[in-house]
C-alpha positions as CSV (number, residue, x, y, z in Angstrom):
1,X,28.2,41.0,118.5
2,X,24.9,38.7,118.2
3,X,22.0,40.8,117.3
4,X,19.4,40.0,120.0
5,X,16.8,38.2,118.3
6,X,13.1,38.9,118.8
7,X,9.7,35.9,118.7
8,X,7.4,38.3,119.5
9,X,6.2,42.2,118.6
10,X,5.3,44.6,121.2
11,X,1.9,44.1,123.5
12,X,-0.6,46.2,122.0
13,X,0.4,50.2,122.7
14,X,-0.6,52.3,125.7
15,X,-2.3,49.5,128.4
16,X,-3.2,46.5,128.0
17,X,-5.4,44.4,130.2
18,X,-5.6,40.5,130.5
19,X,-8.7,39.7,132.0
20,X,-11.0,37.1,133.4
21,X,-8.7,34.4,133.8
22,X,-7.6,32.5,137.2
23,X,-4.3,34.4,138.0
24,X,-1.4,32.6,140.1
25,X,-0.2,35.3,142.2
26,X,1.8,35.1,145.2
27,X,-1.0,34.9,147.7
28,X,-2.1,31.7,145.7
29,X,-4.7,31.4,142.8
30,X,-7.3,33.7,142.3
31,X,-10.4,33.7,139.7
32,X,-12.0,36.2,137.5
33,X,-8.5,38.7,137.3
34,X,-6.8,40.9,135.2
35,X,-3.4,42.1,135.1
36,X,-2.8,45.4,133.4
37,X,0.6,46.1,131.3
38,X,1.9,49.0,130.3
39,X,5.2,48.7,128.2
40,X,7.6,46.2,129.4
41,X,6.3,46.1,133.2
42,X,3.2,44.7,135.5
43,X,1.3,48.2,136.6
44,X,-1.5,46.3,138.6
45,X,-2.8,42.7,139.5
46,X,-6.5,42.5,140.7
47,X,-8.9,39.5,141.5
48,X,-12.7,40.1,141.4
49,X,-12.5,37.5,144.7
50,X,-10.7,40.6,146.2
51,X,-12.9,43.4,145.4
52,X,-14.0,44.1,149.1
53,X,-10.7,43.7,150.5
54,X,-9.4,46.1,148.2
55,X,-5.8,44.0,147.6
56,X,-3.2,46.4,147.8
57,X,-2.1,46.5,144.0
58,X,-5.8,46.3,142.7
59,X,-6.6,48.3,139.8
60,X,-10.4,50.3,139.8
61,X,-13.0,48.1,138.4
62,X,-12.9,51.4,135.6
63,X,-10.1,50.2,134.4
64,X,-12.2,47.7,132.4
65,X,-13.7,50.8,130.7
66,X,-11.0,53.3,129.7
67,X,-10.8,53.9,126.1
68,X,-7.0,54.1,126.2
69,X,-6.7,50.5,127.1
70,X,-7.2,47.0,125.2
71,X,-8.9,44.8,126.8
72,X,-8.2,41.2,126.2
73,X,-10.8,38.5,127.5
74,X,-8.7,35.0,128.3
75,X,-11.6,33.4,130.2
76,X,-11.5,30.0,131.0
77,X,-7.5,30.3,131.0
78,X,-4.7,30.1,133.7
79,X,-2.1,33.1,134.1
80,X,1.1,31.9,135.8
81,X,4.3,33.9,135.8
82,X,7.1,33.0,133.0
83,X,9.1,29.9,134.3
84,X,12.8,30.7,134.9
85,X,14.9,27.3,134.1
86,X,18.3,27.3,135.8
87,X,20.2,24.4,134.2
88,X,19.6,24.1,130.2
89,X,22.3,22.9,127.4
90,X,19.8,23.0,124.4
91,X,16.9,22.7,121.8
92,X,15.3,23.4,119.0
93,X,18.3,21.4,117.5
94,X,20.9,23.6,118.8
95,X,23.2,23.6,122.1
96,X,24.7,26.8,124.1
97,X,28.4,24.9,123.8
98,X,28.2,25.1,119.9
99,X,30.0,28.8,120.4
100,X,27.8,29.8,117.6
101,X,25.6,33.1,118.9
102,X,22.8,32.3,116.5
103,X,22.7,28.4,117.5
104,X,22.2,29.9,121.2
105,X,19.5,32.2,120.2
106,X,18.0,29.2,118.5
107,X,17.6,27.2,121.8
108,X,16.7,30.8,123.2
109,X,13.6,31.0,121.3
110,X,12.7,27.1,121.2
111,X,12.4,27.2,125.0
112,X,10.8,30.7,125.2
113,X,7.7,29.5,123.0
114,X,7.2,26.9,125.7
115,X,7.0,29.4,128.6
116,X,10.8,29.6,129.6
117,X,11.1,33.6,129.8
118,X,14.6,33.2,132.2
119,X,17.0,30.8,131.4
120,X,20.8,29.9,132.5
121,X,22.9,28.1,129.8
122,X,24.3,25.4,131.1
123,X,27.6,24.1,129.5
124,X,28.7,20.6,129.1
125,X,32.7,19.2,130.1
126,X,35.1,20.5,127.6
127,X,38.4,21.2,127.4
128,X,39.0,24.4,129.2
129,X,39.8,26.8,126.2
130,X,36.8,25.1,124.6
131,X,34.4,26.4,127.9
132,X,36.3,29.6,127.9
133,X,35.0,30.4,124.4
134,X,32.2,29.7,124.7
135,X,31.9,31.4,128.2
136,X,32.9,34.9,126.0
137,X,29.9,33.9,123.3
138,X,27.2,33.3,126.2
139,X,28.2,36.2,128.5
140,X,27.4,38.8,125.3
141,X,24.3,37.0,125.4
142,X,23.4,37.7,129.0
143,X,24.7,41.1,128.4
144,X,22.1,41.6,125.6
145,X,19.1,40.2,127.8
146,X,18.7,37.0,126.2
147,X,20.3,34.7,128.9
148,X,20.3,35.1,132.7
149,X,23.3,33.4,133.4
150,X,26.2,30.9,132.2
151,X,26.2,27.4,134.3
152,X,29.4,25.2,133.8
153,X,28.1,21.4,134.4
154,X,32.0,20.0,134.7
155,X,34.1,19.4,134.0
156,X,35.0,19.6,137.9
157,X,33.1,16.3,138.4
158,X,33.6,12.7,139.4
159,X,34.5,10.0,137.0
160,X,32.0,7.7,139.2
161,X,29.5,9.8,138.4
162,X,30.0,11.5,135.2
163,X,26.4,10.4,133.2
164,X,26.5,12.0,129.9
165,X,30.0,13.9,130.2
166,X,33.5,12.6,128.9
167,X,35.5,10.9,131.2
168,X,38.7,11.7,129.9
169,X,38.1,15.3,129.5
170,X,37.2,15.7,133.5
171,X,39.7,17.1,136.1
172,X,39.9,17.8,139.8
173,X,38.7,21.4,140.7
174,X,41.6,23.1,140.9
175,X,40.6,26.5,142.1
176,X,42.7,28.1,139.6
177,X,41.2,26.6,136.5
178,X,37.8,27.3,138.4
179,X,38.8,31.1,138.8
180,X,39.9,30.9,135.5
181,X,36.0,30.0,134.1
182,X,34.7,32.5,136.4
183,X,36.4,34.9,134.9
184,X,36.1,33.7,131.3
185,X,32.3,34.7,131.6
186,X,33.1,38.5,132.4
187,X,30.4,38.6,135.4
188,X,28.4,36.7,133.7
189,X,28.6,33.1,135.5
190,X,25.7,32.1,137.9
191,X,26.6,28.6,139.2
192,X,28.9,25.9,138.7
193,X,28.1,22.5,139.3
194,X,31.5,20.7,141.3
195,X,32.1,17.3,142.9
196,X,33.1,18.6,146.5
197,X,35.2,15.2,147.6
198,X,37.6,15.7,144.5
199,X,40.9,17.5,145.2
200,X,40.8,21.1,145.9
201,X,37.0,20.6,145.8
202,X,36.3,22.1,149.2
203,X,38.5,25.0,148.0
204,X,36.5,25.5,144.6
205,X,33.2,25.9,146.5
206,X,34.8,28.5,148.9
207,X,36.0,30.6,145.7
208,X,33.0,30.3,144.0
209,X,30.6,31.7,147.0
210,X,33.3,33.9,148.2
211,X,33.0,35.7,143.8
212,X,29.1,35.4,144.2
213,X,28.7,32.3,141.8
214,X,26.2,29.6,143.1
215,X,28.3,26.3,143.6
216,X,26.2,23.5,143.2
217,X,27.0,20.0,144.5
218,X,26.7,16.9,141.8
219,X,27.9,14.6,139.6
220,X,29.7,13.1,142.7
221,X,30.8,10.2,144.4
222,X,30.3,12.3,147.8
223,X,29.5,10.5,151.2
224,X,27.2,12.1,153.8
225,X,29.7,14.2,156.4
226,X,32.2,15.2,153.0
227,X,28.4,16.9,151.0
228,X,27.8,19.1,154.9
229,X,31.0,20.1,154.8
230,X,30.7,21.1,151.0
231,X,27.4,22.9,152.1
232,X,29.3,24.5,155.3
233,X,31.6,25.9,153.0
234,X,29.1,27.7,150.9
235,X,27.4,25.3,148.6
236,X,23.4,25.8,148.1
237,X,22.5,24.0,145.5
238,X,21.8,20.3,144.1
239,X,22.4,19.5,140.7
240,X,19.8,17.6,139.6
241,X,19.1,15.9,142.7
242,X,19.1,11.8,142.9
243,X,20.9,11.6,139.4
244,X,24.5,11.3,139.2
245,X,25.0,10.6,142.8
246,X,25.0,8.0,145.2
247,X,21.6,6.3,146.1
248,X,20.0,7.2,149.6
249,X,20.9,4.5,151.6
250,X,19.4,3.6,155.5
251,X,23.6,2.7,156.5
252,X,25.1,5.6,154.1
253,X,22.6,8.6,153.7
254,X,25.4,9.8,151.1
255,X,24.4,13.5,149.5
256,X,21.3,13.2,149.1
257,X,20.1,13.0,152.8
258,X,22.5,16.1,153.2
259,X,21.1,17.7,150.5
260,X,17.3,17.8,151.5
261,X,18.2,18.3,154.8
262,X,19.9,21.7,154.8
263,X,17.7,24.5,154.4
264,X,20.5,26.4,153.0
265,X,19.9,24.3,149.5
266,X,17.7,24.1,146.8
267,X,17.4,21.2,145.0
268,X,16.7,20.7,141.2
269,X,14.4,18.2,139.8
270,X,14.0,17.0,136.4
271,X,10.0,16.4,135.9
272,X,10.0,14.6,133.3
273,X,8.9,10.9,134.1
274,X,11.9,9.3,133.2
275,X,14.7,10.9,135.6
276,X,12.6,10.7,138.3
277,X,9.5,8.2,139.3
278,X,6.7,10.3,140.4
279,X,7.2,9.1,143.9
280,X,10.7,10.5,144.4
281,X,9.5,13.4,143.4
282,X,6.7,13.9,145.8
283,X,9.3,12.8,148.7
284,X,11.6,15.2,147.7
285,X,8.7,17.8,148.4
286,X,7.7,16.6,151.4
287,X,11.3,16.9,152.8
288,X,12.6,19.8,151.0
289,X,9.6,22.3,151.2
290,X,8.2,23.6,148.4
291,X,10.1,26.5,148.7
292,X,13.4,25.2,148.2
293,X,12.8,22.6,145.0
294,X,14.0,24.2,141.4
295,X,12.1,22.2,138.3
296,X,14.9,22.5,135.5
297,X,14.8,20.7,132.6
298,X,18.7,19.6,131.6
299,X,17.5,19.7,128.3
300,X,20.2,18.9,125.5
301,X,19.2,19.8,121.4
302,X,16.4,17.6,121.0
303,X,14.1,19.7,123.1
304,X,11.1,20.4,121.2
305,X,12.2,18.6,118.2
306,X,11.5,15.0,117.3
307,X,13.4,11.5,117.6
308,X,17.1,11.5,116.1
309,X,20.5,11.8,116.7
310,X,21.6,15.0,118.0
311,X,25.4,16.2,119.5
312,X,25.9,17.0,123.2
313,X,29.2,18.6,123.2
314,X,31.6,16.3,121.9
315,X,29.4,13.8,122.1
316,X,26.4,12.1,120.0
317,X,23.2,11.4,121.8
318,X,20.7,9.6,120.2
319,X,17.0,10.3,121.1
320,X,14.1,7.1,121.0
321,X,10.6,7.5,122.3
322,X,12.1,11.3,123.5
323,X,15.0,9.6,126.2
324,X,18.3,11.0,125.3
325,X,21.1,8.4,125.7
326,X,24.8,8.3,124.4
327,X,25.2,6.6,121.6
328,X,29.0,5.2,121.5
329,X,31.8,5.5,123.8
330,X,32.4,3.9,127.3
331,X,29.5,6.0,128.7
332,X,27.3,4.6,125.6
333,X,23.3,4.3,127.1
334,X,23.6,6.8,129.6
335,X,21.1,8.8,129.8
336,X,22.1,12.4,128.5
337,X,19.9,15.1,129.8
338,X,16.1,15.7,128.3
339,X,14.4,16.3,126.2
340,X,12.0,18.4,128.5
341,X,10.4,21.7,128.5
342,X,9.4,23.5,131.1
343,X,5.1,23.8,130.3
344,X,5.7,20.4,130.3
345,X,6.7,19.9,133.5
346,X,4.2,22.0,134.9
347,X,2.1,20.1,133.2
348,X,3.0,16.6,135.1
349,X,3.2,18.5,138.2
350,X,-0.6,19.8,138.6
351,X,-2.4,16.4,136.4
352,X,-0.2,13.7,137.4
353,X,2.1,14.5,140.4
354,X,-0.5,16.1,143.0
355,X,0.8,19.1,143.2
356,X,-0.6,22.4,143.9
357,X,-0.7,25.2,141.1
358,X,0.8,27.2,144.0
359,X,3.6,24.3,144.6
360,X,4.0,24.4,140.7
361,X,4.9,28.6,140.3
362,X,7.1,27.7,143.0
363,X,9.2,25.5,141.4
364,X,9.1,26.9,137.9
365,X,9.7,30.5,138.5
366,X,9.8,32.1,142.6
367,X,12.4,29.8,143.7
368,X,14.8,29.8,141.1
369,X,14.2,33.9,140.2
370,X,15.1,34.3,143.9
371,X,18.1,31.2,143.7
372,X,19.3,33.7,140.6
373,X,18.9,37.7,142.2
374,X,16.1,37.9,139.7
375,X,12.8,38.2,142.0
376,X,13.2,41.9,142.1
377,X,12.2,41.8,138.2
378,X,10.5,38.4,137.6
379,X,9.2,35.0,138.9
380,X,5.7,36.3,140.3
381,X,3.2,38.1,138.9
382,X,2.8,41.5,140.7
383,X,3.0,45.0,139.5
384,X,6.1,46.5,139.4
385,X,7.7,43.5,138.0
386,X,8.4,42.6,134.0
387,X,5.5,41.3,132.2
388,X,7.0,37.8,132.0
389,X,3.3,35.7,132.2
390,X,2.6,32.2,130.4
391,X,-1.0,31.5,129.7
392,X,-2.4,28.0,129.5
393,X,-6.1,26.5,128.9
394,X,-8.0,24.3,130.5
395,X,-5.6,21.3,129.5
396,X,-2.6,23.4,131.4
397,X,-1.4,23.6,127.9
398,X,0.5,26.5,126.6
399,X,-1.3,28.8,124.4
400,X,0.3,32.8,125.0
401,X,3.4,33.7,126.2
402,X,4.5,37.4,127.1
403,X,7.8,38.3,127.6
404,X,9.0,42.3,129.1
405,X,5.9,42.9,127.2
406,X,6.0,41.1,124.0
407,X,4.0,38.3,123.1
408,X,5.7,35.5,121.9
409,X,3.0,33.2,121.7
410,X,-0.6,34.9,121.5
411,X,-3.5,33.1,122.4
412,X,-5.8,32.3,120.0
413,X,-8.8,34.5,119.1
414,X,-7.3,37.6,121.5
């Protein structure tokens, strides 16, 4: 078994209180607060805006004083919860399908020092005994803490659409090779991304909601009326949404008119200017709601690393100018996930997409903690809840990051 690997040491003992900054809590952003830890967990969130309301989980303005407690001034900084990323391969240089448990903690950590505190590992088509193996190598890694989930990203998926993933290695989802993966991650498997209009894929997302996995809808060739009844039968998810599927069209809506349609689904976006024009985006919010869109990042090895050629699966990707593409075979110059990380997108969101900070928690960590069973222990910031916070400065960069407690990142000068 992996030894979980820790970035961070333990908040300082006995309590610990972040104060002064702005604080993104659930009932939007509020100035002048502090958030007081003890251990792993949230005990209190208080605003100074709220003082005369007295907010429910507001600590005494004591608090402040007690000699016990260490008090750390972040001023001039935001406090948003820890972003929770539902569809990841890799970074840092490494990939969750290498089978290698401290490649996986490599790309663990990489995206944890940009804010990521949740993540799903998100597998890339394979043979089936290949997926299975690494299933087994992932699922001790959600069992240990480090991962929240496995995702298998094909190789149920359409040869129309397959993007980055090999062609000859895809199948139809037979519902016994899906049951098959399902079980291969021992509990352990959150979603699985299928092509409904293949053979047997009606029958896949039925198994897969019917075992508690999320079945997501992409990578397909799917027409309007084949993605509603993929959606009646229990699908609630886009994979990334707009790539790898048919274009919305005013004579054939195809999946993605379905797809923002349905209140039923939440829809992943990839933020990082290149999948998506900024445009897209903010349509996709305006039809969706901001509480069903899921920022993700798809990102392959090259996340937080520089130019090169990295692998993606069996495959070779070569990153220019950060833009991931194949480098050789018959999908050669596809683009082949990001190279994106999650502060990042938050970043785009609130300087360049005109969103909200309130829209931007939303998509980074309440909707896809809720989309994953998690809310109960992470995605907002109130007490109770793990002490999974990101803090950024005035440029919405990241500068801290505390995870169940631990600081990963500390600011500077605190």
């Amino acid at each position: 078994m992996a030894q979980q690997q820790s970035a961070g040491r333990p908040s300082d003992a006995g309590r610990t209180i972040l104060a002064g900054a702005r604080i993104a809590r659930p009932s939007g952003v509020t100035d002048h607060g502090r958030i007081t830890i003890e251990g792993t967990r949230i005990t209190a969130v208080h605003s100074r805006d709220k003082d005369r309301g007295r907010s429910p989980d507001a600590t005494e303005p004591q608090d402040l004083h007690d000699d016990t407690a260490t008090v750390l001034d972040l001023t001039g900084h935001l406090i948003v919860p820890g972003f929770v990323d539902l569809h990841v391969h890799g970074g840092g240089g490494g990939s969750f399908s290498s089978a290698d448990p401290e490649e996986c903690l490599t790309v663990v950590d990489t995206h944890r020092r940009h804010g990521t505190t949740s993540m799903v590992a998100s597998t890339v088509t394979g043979d089936l005994d290949d997926l299975a193996r690494q299933a087994a190598v992932l699922a001790e890694l959600v069992q240990q803490g480090d991962l929240a989930g496995i995702h298998f990203e094909g190789p149920f998926i359409s040869p129309h659409r397959c993007g980055a993933h090999q062609p000859e290695l895809l199948r139809d989802p037979d519902p016994a090779d899906v049951r098959r993966l399902v079980e291969a991650a021992r509990g352990t498997a959150a979603m699985m991304t299928v092509a409904p209009e293949l053979p047997g894929g009606l029958d896949s997302v039925r198994l897969l909601a019917d075992a508690g996995v999320i079945a997501a809808i992409g990578h397909t060739d799917s027409d309007y009326d084949a993605t509603r009844r993929a959606i009646d039968a229990g699908a609630t998810v886009a994979t990334h949404l707009f790539n790898a599927m048919p274009a919305l069209g005013h004579r054939a809506p195809g999946p993605v008119a379905a797809l923002l349609e349905d209140e039923r689904i939440t829809v992943e976006l990839i933020n990082d200017g290149t999948h998506l024009h900024p445009a897209i985006l903010q349509m996709a919010f305006r039809s969706a709601g901001a509480e069903r869109v899921a920022f993700i990042t798809d990102a392959m090895g090259a996340a937080g690393m520089s130019d090169g050629m990295y692998p993606l699966g069996p495959m070779r990707v070569e990153v220019k100018d950060g833009v991931a593409r194949i480098s050789e075979g018959p999908t050669a110059g596809s683009i082949a996930g990001s190279t994106l990380t999650l502060d990042r997108a938050f970043k785009r969101a609130v300087t360049l997409d005109g969103l909200t900070v309130e829209q931007a928690v939303q998509a980074l960590s309440a909707n896809p903690a809720r989309l994953l069973g998690i809310a109960d222990r992470t995605g907002s910031l109130e007490a109770g809840k793990d002490a999974d916070l990101v803090v950024l400065d005035a440029a919405h960069d990241v500068v801290g990051v505390l995870r169940q407690g631990s600081w990963l990142r500390r600011p500077p000068g605190v």
